[in-house]
C-alpha positions as CSV (number, residue, x, y, z in Angstrom):
1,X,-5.8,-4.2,-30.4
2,X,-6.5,-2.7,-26.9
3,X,-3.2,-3.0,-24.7
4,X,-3.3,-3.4,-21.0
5,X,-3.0,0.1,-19.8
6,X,-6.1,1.2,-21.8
7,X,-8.1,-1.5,-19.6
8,X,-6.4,-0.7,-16.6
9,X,-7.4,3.1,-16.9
10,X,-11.0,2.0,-17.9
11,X,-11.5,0.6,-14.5
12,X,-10.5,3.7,-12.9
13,X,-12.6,5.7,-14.6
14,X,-15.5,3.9,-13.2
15,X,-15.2,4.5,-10.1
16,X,-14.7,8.1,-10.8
17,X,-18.0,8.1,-13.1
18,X,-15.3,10.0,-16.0
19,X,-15.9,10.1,-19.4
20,X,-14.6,7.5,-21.4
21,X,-15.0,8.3,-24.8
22,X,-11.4,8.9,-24.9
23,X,-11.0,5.1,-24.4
24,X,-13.7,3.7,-25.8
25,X,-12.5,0.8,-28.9
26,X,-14.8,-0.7,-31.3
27,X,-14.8,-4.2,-29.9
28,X,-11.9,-5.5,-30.7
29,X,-9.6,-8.2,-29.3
30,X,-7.1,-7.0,-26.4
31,X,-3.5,-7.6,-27.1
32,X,-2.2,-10.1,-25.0
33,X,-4.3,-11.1,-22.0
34,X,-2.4,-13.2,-20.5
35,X,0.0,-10.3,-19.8
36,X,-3.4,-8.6,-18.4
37,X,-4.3,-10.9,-16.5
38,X,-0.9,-10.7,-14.8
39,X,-1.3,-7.2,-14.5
40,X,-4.3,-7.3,-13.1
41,X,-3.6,-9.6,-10.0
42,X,-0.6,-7.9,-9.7
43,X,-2.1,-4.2,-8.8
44,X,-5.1,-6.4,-6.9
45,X,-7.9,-5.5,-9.2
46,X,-8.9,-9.2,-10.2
47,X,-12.6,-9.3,-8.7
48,X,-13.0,-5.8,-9.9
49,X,-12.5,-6.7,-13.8
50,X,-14.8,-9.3,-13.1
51,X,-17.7,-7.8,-11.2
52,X,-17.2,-4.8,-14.2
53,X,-16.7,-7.3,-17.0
54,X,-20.4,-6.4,-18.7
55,X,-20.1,-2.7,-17.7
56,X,-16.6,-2.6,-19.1
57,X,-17.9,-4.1,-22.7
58,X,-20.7,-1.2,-22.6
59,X,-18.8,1.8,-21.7
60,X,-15.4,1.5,-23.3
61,X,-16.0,-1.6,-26.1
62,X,-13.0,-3.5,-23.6
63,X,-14.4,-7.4,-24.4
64,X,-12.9,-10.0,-22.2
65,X,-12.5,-13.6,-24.1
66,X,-14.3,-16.6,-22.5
67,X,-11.1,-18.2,-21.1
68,X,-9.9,-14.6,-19.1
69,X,-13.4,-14.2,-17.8
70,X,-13.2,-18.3,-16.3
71,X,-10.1,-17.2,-15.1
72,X,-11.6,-14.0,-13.5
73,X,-14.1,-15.9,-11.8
74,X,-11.8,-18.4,-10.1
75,X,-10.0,-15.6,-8.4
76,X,-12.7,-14.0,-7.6
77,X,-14.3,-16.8,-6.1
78,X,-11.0,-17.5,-4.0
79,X,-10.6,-13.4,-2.8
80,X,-14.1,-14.3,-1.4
81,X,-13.6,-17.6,0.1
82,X,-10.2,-15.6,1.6
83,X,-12.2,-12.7,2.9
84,X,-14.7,-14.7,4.8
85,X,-11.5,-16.7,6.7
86,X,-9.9,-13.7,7.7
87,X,-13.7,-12.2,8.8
88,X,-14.4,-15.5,10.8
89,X,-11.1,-15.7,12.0
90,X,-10.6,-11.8,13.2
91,X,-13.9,-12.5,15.4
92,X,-11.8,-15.2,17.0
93,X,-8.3,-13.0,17.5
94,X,-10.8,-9.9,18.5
95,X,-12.0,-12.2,21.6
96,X,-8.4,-13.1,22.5
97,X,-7.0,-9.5,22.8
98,X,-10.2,-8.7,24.4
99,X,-9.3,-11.2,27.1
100,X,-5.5,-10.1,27.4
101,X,-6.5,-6.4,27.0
102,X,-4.1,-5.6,24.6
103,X,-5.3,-2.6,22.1
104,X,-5.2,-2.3,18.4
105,X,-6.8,-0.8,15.2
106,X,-7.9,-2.6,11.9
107,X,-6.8,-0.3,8.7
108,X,-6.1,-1.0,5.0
109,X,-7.5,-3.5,2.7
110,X,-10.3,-5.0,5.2
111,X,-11.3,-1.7,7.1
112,X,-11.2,0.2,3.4
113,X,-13.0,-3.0,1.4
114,X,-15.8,-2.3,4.2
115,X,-16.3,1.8,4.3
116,X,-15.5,2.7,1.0
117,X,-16.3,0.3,-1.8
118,X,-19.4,-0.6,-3.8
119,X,-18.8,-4.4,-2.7
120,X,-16.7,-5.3,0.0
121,X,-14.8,-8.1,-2.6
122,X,-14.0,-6.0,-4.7
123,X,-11.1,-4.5,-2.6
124,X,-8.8,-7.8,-2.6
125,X,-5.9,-7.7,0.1
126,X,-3.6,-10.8,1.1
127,X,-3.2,-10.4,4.7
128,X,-5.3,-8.8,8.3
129,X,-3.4,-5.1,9.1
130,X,-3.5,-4.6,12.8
131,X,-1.6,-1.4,14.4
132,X,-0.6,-2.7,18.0
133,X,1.4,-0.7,20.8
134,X,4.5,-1.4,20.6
135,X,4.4,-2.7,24.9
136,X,2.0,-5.4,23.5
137,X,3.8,-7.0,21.0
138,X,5.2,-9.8,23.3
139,X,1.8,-10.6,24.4
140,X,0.3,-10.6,20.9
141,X,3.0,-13.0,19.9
142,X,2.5,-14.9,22.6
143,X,-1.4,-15.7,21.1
144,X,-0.5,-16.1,17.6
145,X,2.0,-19.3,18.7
146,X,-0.7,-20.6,20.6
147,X,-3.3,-20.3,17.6
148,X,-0.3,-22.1,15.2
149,X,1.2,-19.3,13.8
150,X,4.4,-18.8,12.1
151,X,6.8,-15.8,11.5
152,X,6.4,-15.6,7.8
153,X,9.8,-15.7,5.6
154,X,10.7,-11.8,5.9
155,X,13.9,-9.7,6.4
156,X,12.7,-8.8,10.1
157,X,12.3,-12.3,11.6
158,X,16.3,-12.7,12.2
159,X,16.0,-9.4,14.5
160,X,15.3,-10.0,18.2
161,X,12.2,-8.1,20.0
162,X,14.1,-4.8,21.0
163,X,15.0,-4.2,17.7
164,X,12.0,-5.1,16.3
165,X,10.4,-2.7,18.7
166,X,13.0,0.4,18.4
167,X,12.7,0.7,14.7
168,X,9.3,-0.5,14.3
169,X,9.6,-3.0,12.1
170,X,6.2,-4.8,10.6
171,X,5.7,-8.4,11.6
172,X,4.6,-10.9,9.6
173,X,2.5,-13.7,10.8
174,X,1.2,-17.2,9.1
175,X,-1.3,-19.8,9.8
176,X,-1.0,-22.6,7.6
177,X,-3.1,-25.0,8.9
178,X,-6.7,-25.0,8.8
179,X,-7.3,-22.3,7.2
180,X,-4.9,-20.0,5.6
181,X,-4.7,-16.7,7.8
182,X,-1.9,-14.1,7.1
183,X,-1.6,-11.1,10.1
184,X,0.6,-7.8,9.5
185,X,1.4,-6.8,12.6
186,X,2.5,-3.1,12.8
187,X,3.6,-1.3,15.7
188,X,3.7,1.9,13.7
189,X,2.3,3.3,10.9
190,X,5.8,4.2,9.1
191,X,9.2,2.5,10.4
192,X,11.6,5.0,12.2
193,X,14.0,4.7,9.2
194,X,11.3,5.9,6.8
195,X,11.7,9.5,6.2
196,X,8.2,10.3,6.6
197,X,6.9,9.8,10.6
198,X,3.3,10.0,11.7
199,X,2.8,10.9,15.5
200,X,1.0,7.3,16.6
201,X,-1.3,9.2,19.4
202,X,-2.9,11.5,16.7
203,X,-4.2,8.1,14.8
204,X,-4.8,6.2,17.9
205,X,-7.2,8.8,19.3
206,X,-8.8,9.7,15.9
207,X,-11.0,6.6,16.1
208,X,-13.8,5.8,14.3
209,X,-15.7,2.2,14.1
210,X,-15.9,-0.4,11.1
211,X,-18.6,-3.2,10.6
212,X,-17.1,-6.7,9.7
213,X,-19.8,-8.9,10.0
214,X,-22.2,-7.9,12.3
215,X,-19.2,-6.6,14.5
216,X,-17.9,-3.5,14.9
217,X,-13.7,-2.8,15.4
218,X,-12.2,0.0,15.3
219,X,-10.3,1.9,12.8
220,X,-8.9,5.6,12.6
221,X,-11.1,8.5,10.9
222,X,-11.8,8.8,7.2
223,X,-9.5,12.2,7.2
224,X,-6.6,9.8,8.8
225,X,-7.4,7.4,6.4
226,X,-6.9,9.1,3.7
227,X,-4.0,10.5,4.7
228,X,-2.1,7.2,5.3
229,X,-3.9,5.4,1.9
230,X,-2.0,8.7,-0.2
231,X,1.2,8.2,2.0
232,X,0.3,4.4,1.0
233,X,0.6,4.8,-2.3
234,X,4.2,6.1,-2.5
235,X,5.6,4.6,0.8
236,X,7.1,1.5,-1.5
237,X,9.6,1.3,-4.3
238,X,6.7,0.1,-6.0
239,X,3.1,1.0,-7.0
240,X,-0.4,-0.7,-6.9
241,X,-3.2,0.6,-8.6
242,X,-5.4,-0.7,-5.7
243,X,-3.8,1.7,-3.6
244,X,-4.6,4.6,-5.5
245,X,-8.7,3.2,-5.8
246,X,-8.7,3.4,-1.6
247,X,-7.2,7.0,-1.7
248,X,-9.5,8.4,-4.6
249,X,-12.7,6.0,-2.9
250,X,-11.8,8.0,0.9
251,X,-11.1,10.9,-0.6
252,X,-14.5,10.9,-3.1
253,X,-16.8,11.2,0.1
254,X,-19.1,13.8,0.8
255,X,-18.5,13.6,4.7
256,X,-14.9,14.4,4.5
257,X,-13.5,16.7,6.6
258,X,-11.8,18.9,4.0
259,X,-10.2,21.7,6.3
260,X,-8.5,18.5,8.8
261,X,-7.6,16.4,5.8
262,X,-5.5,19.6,4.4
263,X,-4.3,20.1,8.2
264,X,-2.8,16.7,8.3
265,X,-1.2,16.8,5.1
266,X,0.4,20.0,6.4
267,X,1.2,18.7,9.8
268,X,2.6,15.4,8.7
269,X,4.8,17.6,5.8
270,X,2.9,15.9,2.5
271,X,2.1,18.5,0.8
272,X,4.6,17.8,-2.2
273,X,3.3,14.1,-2.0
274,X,0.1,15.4,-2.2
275,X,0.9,17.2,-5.3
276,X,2.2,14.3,-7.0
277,X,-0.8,12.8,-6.0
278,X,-3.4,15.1,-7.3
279,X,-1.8,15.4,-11.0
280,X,-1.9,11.1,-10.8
281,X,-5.6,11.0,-9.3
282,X,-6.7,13.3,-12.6
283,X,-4.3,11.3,-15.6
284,X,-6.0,7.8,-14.1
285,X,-9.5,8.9,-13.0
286,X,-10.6,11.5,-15.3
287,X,-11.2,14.1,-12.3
288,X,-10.1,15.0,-8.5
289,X,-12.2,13.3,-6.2
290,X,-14.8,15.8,-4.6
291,X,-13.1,15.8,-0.8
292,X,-10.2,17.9,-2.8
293,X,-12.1,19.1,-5.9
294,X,-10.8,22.9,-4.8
295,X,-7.0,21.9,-4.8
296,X,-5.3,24.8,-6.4
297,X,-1.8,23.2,-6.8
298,X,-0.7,22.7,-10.6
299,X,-2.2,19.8,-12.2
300,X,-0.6,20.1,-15.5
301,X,2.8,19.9,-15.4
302,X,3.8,15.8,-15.2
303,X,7.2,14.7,-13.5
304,X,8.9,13.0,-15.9
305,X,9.5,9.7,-13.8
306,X,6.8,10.0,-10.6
307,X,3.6,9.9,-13.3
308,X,0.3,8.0,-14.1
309,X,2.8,6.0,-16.6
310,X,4.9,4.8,-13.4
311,X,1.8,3.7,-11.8
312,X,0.5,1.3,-14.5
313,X,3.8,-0.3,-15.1
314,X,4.0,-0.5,-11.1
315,X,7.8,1.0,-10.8
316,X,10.6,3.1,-11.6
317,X,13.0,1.7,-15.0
318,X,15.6,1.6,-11.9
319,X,17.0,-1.0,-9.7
320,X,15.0,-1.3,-6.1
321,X,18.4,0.0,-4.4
322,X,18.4,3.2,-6.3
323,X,14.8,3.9,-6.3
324,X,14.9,3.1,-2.4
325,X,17.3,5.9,-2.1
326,X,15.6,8.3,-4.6
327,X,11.9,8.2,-4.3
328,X,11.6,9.5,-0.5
329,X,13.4,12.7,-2.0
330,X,10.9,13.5,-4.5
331,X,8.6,13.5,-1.7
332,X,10.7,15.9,0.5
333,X,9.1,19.6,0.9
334,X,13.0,21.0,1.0
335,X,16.4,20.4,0.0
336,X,17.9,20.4,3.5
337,X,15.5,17.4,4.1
338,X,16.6,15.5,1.2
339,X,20.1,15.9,1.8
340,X,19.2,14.7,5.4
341,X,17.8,11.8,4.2
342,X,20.5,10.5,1.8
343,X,23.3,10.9,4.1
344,X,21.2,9.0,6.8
345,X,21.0,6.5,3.8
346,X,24.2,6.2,2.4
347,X,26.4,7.1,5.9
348,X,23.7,5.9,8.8
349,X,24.5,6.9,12.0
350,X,27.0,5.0,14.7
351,X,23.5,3.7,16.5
352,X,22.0,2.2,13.5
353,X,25.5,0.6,12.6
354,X,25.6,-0.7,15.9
355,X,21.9,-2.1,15.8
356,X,22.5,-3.9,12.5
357,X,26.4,-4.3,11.5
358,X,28.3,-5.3,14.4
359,X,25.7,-6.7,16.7
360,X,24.3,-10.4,16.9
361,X,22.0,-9.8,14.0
362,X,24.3,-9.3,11.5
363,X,28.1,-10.8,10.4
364,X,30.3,-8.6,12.6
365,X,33.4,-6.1,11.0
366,X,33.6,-2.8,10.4
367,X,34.3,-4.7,6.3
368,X,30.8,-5.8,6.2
369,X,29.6,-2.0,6.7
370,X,32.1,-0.5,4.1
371,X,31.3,-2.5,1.8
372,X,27.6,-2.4,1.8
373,X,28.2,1.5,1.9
374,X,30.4,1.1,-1.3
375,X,27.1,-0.7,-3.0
376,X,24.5,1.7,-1.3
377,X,27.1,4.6,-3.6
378,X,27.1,2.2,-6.4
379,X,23.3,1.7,-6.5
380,X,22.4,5.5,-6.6
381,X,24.9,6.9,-9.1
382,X,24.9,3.6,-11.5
383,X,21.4,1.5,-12.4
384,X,23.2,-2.0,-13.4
385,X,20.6,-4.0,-12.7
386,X,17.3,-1.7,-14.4
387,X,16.9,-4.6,-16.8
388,X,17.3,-7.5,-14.3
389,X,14.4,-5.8,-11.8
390,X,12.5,-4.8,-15.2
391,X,12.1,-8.4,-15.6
């Protein structure tokens, strides 16, 4: 029997063109594919086994039933009919900020899905990612009530504008009716809680254009993009394998920049991310891509949690408190930063506690604080709940 993983690797080595002998079966029936299937739409690779099905068969003996590969094709069919609503409907939203002047950049699934990928749906994404300035965000909310939108269901809603604006938060946006359009708003491309900060000029001004039908918008450079697609790909207490397919894809090019690529990692302090990266990039695809094929860092050794293993089961055995605590730290170049960081985690300071414990956001009392302090403690040096968030 062929288990998921082995299927899930197969797809990333064909994009990286690796050998896959080392995976190659005799035909025979995969083990549960229901439990594929799930994992499948889970790390957004649906249309991909799909489009691959034949190539799949050929290469590595991985043989889909009749019943997964109707099941294939109805999602595929819908990432498609999703795409072309977000591409007819970004035409429309382009035209409105045109007319209010209000600035922004198109990045992530639908700017990668174009530059990047064999077939633009193959890359499937859930939602439009627009980077805003952070003065505009009154206005563009302004336009997305007018056009029937809706704050979707997140943490961040119950949090009024400034706060929104001082920490950068992500907003989420929904249009129901007609047809279903889903916005990410950002107003920076990492929160200011997140350890890891990007200066927001340096991507604004490395700009660079995208064609979505017939229509050019504009995104950042393929040097920033790969930069943000590996920060990407760790930012969460969770992985996606699609994320990893953007980074290898923009970093795979032959008109990379190598010498800026390595200057942003350095500036932007990912160089240890970038060795986590490299050792992952070579366990799933076979090889380094060719914009970092003279990386000298040590590609052997494995971390014994951060892995290729991690990736294809999508998280850490731990509960999504502790591994929102720990993860950042892995990431961290030195020790002084990490303990930074998880003091600023466990014991924030007086500002933030203002902003979210004893203002009109949150249930007032200094109680409140203590005790989600006492659980924050909890979370890191006891995982109670690995099986719960396993599930």
């Amino acid at each position: 029997m062929i288990d998921q993983k082995a299927v899930l690797l197969a797809i990333c080595r064909l994009f990286s063109g690796s050998n896959l002998s080392d995976l190659r079966s005799s035909g025979v029936q995969i083990a549960d594919e229901e439990q594929l299937f799930a994992q499948l739409q889970y790390h957004q690779l649906t249309p991909i086994a799909y489009h691959y099905r034949e190539q799949l068969a050929t290469t590595s003996g991985i043989r889909f039933s009749p019943t997964l590969v109707k099941e294939l094709k109805n999602y595929s069919l819908m990432n498609i009919s999703r795409i072309m609503a977000f591409e007819y409907y970004l035409q429309r939203l382009d035209e409105l900020f045109r007319r209010e002047k209000i600035d922004y950049r198109i990045f992530k699934g639908m700017a990668t899905s174009k530059m990047v990928y064999p077939r633009e749906d193959l890359r499937s994404f859930g939602d439009i990612d627009l980077l805003i300035r952070p003065e505009d965000l009154e206005a563009v909310e302004n336009i997305l009530r007018m056009e029937g939108f809706e704050h979707a269901d997140d943490l961040y809603r119950v949090f009024p504008t400034e706060i929104i604006r001082k920490y950068s938060f992500a907003q989420h946006f929904i249009r129901r009716e007609q047809s279903y359009i889903a916005l990410d708003i950002h107003l920076n491309l990492s929160g200011r809680l997140h350890p890891f900060q990007f200066d927001q000029q340096d991507f604004w001004e490395s700009v660079s254009a995208v064609t979505i039908n017939d229509r050019e918008y504009q995104t950042f450079d393929r040097e920033h993009q790969a930069v943000y697609a590996m920060y990407h790909s760790f930012k969460h207490y969770f992985f996606k394998l699609t994320w990893f397919i953007d980074g290898f894809l923009l970093l795979d090019r032959q008109d990379l920049d190598r010498q800026k690529f390595y200057d942003l990692v350095k500036r932007y302090k990912l160089s240890l991310l970038l060795d986590y990266y490299a050792r992952i990039i070579v366990e799933l695809f076979g090889r380094l891509p060719s914009g970092i094929s003279d990386f000298d860092g040590d590609l052997e050794s494995r971390h014994r949690l951060v892995n290729s293993e991690t990736v294809l089961r999508g998280f850490l055995p731990y509960s999504q408190s502790r591994v929102r605590l720990l993860l950042p730290m892995y990431y961290m170049e030195t020790i002084p930063a990490r303990l930074k960081f998880l003091m600023q985690q466990l014991f924030p300071p007086m500002e933030t506690v203002r902003d979210f414990y004893v203002g009109d956001t949150a249930e007032k009392g200094f109680w409140k604080y203590l005790k989600l302090r006492c659980k924050a403690i909890a979370d890191l040096c006891f995982n109670r709940s690995r099986e719960e968030y396993s599930n």
